[in-house]
C-alpha positions in Angstrom: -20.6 5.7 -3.7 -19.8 4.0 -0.2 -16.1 5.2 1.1 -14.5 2.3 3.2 -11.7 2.2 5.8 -9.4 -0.8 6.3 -6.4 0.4 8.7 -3.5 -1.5 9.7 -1.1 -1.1 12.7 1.6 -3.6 13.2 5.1 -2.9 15.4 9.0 -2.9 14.0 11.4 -3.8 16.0 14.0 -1.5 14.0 15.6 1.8 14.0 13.2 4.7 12.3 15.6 5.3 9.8 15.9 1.9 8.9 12.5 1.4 8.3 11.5 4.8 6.6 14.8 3.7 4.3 12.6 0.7 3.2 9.4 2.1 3.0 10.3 5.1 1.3 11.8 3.1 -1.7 8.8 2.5 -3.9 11.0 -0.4 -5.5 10.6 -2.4 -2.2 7.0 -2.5 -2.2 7.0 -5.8 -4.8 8.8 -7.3 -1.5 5.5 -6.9 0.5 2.6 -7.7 -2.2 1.6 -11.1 -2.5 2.4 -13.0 -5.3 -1.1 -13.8 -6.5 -1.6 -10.2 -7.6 0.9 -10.6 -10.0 1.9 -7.0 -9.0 4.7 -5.4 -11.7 6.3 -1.9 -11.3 6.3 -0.1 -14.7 8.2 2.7 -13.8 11.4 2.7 -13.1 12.3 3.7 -9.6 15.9 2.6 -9.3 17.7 4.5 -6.5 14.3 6.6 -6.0 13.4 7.9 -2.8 9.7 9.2 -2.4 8.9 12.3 -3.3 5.4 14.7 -3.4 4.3 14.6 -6.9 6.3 11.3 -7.8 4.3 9.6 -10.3 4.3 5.4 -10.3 2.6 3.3 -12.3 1.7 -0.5 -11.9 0.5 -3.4 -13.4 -2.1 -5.8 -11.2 -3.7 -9.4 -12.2 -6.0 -9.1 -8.7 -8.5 -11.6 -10.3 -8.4 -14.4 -12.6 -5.0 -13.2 -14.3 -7.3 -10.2 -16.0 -4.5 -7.4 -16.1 -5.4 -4.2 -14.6 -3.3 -0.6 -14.9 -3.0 1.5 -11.5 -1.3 4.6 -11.7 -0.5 6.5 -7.6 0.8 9.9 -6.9 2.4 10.1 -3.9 0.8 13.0 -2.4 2.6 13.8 0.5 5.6 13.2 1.9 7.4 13.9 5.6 11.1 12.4 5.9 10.9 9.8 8.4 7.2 10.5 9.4 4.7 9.6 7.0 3.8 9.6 3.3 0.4 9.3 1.4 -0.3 8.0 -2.0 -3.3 8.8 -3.9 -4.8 6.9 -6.8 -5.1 9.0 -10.1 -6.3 6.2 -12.3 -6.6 2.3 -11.7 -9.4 0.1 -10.5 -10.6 1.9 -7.5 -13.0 4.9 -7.2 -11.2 6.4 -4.8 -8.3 5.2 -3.4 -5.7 7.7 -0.7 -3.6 5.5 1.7 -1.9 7.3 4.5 1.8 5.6 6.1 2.6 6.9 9.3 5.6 5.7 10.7 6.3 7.1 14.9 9.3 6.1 16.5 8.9 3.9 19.6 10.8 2.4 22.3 12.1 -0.6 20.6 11.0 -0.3 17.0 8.7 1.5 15.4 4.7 1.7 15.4 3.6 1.9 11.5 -0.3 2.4 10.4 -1.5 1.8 7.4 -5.1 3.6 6.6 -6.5 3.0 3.3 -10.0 5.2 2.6 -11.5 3.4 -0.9 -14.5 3.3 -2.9 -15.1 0.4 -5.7 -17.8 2.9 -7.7 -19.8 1.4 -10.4 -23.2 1.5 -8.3 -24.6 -2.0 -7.2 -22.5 -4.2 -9.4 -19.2 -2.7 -7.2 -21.1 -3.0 -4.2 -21.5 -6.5 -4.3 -17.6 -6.5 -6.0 -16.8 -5.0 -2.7 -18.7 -7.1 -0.5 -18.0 -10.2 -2.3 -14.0 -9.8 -3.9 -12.0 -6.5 -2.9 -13.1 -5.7 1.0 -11.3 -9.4 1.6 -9.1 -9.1 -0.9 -7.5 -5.8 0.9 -7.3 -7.9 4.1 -5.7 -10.2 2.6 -3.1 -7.6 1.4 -2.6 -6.1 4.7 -2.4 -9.5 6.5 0.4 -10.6 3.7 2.5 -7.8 4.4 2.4 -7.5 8.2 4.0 -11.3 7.7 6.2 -10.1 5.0 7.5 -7.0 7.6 7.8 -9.7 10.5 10.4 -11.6 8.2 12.3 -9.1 6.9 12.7 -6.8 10.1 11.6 -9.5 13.2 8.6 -9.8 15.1 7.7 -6.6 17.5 
């Protein structure tokens, strides 16, 4: 099983606090996932801040509507700093995506880095090759955009 890396590093012109506020409300991440993944929250997170431990579960339609469960555990958590959330069951392999968030003159420098593994031998290699490694991009591309809109462009 091949591990991959996809990181992303884009800057905020905002406070910290403002933008750890945002990010560490799991109910804002439907505000930065495109709309063809047809991506639903299933748990209910109202007025939830991230925690180590917290459980969330999800609903994706990534390819050709065909609904998919993903269930993440965010792993670790550091007020202000960073957070990671694992993958416990979904459509990945592996899946443990580290937000780091370091305060800046002006803003804000956040990274993204997302370690993933498709598993099921040759048939997710070429899955990889062929659907998800561009599908991710696409992800991370869609929300840097998303981030520029709702908080300016650094």
């Amino acid at each position: 099983m091949q591990v991959k890396t996809i990181e992303s590093k884009c800057f905020i012109p905002q406070p910290l606090e403002k933008v750890w506020d945002f990010f560490s409300s799991p109910s804002n991440l439907n505000a930065i996932t495109p709309d063809d993944l047809h991506f639903e929250i299933l748990t209910d997170l109202t007025n939830k801040k991230m925690y180590p431990g917290m459980i969330i579960r999800y609903k994706i339609r990534p390819l050709m509507n065909i609904p998919m469960s993903w269930t993440t555990e965010i792993t670790h958590c550091t007020e202000g700093k960073m957070f990671v959330d694992e993958q416990r069951f979904g459509p990945y392999a592996f899946w443990h995506h580290q937000h780091f968030f370091e305060a800046a003159e002006g803003g804000v420098w956040m990274t993204d880095i997302v370690h993933y593994a498709v598993g099921w031998g040759p048939l997710g290699w070429v899955a990889s090759k062929v659907l998800v490694d561009a599908k991710l991009k696409h992800i991370f591309d869609y929300r840097e955009r998303k981030v520029a809109e709702l908080f300016g462009k650094g």
